[in-house]
C-alpha positions in Angstrom: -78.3 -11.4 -35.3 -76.6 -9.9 -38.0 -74.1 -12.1 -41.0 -72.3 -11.1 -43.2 -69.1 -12.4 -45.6 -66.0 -10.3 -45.8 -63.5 -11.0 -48.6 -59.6 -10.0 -48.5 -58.7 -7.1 -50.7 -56.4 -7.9 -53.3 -54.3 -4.7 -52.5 -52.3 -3.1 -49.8 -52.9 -5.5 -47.0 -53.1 -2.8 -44.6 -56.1 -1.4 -46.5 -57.5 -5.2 -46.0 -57.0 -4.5 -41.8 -58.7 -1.2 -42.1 -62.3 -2.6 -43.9 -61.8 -5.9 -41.7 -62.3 -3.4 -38.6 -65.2 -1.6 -40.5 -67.1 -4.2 -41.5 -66.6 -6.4 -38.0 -68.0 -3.2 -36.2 -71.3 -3.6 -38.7 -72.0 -7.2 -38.0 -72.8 -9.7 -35.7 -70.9 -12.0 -37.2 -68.3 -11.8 -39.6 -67.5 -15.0 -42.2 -64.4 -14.8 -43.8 -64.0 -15.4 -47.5 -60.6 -16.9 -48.8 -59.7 -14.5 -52.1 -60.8 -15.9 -55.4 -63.0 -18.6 -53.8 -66.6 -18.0 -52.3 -67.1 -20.5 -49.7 -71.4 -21.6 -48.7 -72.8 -19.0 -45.8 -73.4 -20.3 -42.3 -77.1 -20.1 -41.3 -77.4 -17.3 -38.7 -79.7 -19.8 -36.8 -76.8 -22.1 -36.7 -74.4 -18.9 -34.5 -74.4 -18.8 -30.4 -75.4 -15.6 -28.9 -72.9 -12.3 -29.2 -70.1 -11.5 -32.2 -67.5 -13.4 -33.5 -66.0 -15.1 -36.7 -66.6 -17.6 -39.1 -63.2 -18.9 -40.3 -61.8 -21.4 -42.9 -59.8 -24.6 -40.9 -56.9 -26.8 -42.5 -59.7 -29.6 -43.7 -56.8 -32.1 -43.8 -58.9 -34.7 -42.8 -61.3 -34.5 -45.5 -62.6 -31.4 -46.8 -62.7 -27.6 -46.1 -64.3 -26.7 -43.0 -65.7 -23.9 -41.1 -64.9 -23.1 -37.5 -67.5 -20.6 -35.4 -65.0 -18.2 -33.1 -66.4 -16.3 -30.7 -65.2 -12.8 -30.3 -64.5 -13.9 -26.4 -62.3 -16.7 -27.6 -60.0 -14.9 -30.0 -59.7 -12.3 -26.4 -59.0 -15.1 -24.4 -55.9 -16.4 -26.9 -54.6 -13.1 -27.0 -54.7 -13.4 -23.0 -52.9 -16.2 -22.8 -50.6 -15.3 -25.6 -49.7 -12.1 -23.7 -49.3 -14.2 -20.5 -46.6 -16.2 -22.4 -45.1 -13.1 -23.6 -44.8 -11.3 -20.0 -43.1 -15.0 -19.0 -40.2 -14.5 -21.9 -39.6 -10.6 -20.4 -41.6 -8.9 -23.1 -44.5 -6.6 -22.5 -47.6 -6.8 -24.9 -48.3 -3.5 -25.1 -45.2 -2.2 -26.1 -44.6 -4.4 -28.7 -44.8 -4.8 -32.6 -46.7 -7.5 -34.5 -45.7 -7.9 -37.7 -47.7 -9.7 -40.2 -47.2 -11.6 -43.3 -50.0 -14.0 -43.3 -53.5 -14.0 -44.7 -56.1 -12.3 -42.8 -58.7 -15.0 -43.7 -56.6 -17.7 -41.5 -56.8 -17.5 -37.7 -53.3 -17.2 -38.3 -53.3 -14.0 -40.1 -56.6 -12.6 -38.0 -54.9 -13.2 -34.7 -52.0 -11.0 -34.9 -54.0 -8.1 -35.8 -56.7 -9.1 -32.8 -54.0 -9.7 -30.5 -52.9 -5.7 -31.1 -56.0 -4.3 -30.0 -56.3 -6.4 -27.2 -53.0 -5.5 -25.9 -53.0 -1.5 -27.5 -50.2 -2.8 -29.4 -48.9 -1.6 -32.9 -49.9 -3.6 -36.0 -47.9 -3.5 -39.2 -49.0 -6.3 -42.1 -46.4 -7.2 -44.2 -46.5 -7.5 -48.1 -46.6 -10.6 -49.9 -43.5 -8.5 -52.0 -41.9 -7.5 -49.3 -41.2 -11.2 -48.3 -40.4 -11.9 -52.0 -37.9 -9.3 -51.9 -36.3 -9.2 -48.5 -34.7 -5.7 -49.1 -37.7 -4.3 -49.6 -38.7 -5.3 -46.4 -35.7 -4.4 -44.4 -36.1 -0.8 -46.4 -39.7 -0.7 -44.7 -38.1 -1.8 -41.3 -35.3 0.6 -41.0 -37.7 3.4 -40.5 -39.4 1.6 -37.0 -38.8 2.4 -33.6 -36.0 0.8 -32.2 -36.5 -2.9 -31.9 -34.9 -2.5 -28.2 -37.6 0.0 -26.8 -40.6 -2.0 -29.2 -40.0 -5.6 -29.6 -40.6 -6.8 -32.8 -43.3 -10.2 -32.7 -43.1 -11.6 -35.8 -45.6 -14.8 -37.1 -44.8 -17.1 -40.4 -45.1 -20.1 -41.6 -41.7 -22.5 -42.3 -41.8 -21.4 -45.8 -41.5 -17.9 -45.1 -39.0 -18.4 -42.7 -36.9 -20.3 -44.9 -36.8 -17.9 -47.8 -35.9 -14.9 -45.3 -33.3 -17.1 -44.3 -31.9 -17.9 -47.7 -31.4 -13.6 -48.3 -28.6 -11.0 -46.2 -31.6 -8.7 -45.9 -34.1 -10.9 -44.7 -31.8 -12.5 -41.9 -31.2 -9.3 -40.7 -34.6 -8.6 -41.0 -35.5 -11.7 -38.7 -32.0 -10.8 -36.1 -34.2 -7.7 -35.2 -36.9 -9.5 -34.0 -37.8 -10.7 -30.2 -40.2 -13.7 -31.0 -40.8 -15.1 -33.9 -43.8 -17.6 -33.8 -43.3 -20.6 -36.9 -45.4 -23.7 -37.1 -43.4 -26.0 -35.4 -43.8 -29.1 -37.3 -43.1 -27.9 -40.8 -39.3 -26.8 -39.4 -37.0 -30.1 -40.4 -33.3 -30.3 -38.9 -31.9 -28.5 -41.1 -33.7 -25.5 -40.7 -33.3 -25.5 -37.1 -29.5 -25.9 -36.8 -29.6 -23.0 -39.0 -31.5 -20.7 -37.4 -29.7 -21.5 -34.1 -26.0 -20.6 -35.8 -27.6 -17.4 -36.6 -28.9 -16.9 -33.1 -32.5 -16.4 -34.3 -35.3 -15.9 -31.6 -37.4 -18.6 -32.7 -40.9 -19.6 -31.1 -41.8 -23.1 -32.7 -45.9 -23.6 -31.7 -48.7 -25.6 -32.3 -52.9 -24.4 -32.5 -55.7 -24.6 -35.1 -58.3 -22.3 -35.6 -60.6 -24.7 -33.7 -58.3 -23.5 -30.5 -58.2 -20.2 -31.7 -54.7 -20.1 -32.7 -51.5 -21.3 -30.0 -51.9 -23.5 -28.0 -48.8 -24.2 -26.7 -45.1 -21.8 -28.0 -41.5 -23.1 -27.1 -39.6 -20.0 -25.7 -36.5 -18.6 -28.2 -34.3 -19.2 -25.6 -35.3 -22.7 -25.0 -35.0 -23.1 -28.6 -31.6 -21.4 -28.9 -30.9 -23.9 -25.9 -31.2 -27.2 -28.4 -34.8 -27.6 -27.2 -36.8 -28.9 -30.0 -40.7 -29.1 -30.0 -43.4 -26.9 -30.1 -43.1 -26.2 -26.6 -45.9 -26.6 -23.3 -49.1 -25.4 -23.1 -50.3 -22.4 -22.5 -51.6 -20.9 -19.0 -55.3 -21.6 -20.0 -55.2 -24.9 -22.1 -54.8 -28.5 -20.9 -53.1 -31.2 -23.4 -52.7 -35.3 -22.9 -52.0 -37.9 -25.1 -54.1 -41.1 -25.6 -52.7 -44.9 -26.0 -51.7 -44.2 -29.7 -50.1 -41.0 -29.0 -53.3 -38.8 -30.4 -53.1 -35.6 -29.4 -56.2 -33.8 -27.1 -56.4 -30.5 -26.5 -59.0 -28.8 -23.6 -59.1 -25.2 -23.5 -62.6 -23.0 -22.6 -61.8 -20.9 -26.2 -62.6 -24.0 -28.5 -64.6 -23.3 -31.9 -68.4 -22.6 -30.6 -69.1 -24.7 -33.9 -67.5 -26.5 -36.6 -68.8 -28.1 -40.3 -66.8 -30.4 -42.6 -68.5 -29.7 -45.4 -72.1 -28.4 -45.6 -72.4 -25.5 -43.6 -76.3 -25.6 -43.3 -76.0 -29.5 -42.1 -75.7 -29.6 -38.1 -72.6 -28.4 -36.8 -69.7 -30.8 -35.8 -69.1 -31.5 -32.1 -66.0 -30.5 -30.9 -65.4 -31.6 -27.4 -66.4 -35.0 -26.0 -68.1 -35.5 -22.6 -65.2 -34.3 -20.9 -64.3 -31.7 -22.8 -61.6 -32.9 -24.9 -61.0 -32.0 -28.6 -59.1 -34.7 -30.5 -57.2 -32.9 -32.6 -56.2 -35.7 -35.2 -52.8 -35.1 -34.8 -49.9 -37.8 -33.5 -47.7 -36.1 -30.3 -45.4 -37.0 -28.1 -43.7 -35.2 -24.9 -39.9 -34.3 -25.0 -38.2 -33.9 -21.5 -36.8 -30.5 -21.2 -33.1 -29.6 -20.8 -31.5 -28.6 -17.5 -35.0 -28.3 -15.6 -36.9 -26.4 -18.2 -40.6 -27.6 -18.9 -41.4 -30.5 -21.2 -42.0 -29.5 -24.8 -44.6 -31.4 -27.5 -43.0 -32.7 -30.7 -45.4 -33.0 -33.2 -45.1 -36.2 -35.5 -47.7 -36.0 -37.9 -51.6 -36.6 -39.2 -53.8 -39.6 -38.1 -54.6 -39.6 -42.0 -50.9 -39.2 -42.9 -49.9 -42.6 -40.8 -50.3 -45.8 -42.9 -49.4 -49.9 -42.3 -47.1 -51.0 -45.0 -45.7 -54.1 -44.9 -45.8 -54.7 -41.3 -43.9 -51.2 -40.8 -45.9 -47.7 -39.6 -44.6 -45.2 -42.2 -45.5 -41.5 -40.7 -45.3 -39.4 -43.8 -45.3 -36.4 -43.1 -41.9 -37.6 -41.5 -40.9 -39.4 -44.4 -42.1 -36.3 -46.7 -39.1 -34.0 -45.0 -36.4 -37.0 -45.2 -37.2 -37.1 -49.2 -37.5 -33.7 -49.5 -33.5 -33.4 -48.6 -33.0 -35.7 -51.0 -35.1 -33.9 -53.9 -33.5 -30.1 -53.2 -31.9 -30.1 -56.2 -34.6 -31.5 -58.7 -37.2 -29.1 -60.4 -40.5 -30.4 -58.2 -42.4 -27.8 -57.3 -44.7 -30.0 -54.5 -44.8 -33.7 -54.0 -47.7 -35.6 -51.4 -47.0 -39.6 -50.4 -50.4 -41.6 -50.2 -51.1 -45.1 -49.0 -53.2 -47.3 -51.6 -54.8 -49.9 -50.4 -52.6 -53.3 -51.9 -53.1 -57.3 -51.6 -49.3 -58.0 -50.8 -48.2 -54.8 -48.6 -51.5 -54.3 -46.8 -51.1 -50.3 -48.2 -48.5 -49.2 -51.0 -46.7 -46.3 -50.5 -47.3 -44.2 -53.9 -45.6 -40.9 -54.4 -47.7 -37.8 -56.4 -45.3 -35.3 -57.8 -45.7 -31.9 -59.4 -42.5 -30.6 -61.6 -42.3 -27.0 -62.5 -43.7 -25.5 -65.7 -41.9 -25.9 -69.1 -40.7 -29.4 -68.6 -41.4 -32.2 -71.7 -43.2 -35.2 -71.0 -39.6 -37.2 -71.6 -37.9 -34.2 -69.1 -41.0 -35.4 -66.5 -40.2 -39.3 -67.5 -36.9 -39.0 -66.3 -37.5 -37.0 -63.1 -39.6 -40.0 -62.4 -37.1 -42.2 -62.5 -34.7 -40.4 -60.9 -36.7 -39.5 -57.9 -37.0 -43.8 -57.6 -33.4 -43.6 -57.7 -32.3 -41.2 -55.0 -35.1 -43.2 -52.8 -33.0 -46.6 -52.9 -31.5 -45.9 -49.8 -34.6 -46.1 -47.9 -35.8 -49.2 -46.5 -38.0 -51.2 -48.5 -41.2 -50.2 -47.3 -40.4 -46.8 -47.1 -39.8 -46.2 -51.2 -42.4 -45.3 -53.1 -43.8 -48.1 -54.9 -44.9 -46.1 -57.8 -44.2 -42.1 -58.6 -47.2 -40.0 -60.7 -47.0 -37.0 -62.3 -49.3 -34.7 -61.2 -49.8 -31.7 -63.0 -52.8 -30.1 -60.9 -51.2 -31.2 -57.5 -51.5 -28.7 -54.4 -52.5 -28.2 -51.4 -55.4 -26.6 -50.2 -56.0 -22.8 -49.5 -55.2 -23.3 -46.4 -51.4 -24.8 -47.1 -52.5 -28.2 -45.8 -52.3 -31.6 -47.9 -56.3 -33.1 -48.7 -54.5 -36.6 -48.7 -57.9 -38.2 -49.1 -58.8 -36.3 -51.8 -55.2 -37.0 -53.9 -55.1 -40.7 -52.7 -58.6 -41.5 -55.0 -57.0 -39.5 -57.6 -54.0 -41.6 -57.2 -56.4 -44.9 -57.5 -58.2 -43.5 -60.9 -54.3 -43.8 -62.5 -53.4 -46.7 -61.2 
């Protein structure tokens, strides 16, 4: 059995697709390297029979970790991504993925794998082009038209929201059939938005230990007032335990996972009956005039904490502040609970402003972020805010709140 590790080129992103399909056909197995970070080797002992990838996870629950994906699992999402697809009226094979996200994720792998599942066109996107919508609508213009080959497009909120924010990039986004976003990173605001402008989008949910979507809310259910990351897809089973914990079964689950040491034995995924709890809080949202049910995402198990007698979800709690900071120069802020004698855990508020502000300019921000929190209820304001100058989240865009809560507790 053959190993090896394949790093992102920092260059043309389509040159990166074209030595990802090169060096997958030379190996086994192919472990996939974020850019400017080398991350341990699995043991090929430690790898199941056949060809596949090894592939970085969120690690919001405590670390980086490493999922094992089977070659037949990334087919079988594909599968029942293209069974969605032929649900909505679209026909895989005939379509266009487009691609702005990083091939190391399973987010930016599976578009790619999905087009030569389905003999369907690939076109990555540049990091630039999203930068600078015109450039990308430039790029567009010269495509087939979008009527004849729909246009599937994958991003992440962020993304979204900046193509949004430009004339080029929301016509850019009008010319697409789907377009797949992280459901629970879209707040209100960005949803009545895209609705107004009558954009096709495809709110879902999946990890890379489900190898990618698990479950997609059709545009037009979404263009309905549906909110949610939709139902599950034709091969995956969800439920929800007594604390609203969300479990996912599917047969393409992670063959193998580590949280840390990658030569250590391998994380189970599935329990005795075959569920994976995910770590994530759900709930199930009727759907409108007889269409199916649709999962709304409320947040982390590790981003749920007990102050003062209330449950403060904070990722929730995260997006209502965030209105309330647009205007401010932060360029990321993280809420963590510290343990505390009187509120059973304190809410404390890490903050990172942008570059080329004094430490008076950062003083004040401080105290006017306290401010503009005053209309929340007690045990929902911060107790204390700290500047964090090194604060971000991880390479794979996901908050290591363990990791900036016992930095919180070394300033406090």
């Amino acid at each position: 059995m053959r190993v090896r590790t394949f790093t992102p080129l920092n260059s043309i992103r389509a040159d990166g697709f074209e030595a990802l399909a090169v060096a997958s056909a030379s190996a086994d197995w192919l472990q996939l390297q974020p850019p400017q970070r080398t991350l341990p080797l699995v043991s090929e002992a430690a790898l199941p029979a056949g060809s596949g990838f090894v592939i970085s996870s969120g690690g919001s629950t405590g670390g980086q970790g490493l999922c094992v994906q089977p070659s037949a699992n990334l087919n079988a999402s594909a599968e029942a991504t293209a069974g969605w697809l032929l649900r909505i009226g679209i026909n895989p094979s005939s379509s266009l993925l487009l691609n702005p996200l990083p091939l190391h994720h399973i987010s930016g792998l599976m578009p790619w794998w999905r087009s030569r599942v389905w003999g369907a066109q690939h076109l990555p996107l540049e990091p630039s082009w999203i930068k600078q919508p015109s450039l990308l609508l430039a790029q567009i213009d010269c495509l087939a038209d979008p009527a004849c080959v729909p246009r599937l497009l994958s991003v992440v909120p962020t993304q979204l929201i900046r193509l949004m924010d430009d004339s080029a990039g929301l016509a850019f986004l009008k010319s697409c059939a789907v377009i797949w976003v992280g459901g629970a990173g879209l707040n209100a605001s960005c949803r009545a938005a895209a609705r107004r402008e009558r954009l096709n989008l495809a709110p879902c949910y999946g990890a890379t230990e489900t190898a990618a979507m698990v479950t997609a809310l059709p545009p037009q259910d979404f263009l309905d007032g549906m909110d949610g990351c939709g139902n599950a897809l034709g091969d995956v089973e969800i439920q929800l335990d007594a604390d609203g914990g969300l479990l996912v079964r599917t047969h393409r689950l992670a063959a193998g996972r580590w949280n840390g040491d990658p030569q250590a034995v391998s994380e189970l995924l599935r329990d005795g009956e075959g569920w994976w709890r995910s770590g994530d809080l759900a709930c199930w949202l009727p759907g409108l005039g007889g269409k199916s049910r649709s999962l709304q995402l409320i947040g982390r198990r590790d981003a749920v904490i007990n102050s003062g007698g209330e449950t403060l979800f904070l990722e929730t709690l995260e997006t209502r502040m965030g209105a309330f900071f647009a205007v401010l120069p932060i360029k990321s802020f993280v809420l963590v609970g510290l343990s505390d004698a009187y509120w059973g855990e304190k809410l404390v508020g890490l903050v990172r402003f942008r570059d080329g502000l004094s430490e008076a300019q950062c003083n004040d921000l401080l105290m006017e972020m306290t401010e503009k929190c005053l209309g929340l209820a007690p045990a929902e304001r911060p107790k204390q805010w700290l500047f964090c100058p090194t604060l971000a989240v991880n390479v794979a865009g996901k908050w290591e709140r363990q990791r900036w809560s016992a930095w919180a507790v070394s300033q406090c």
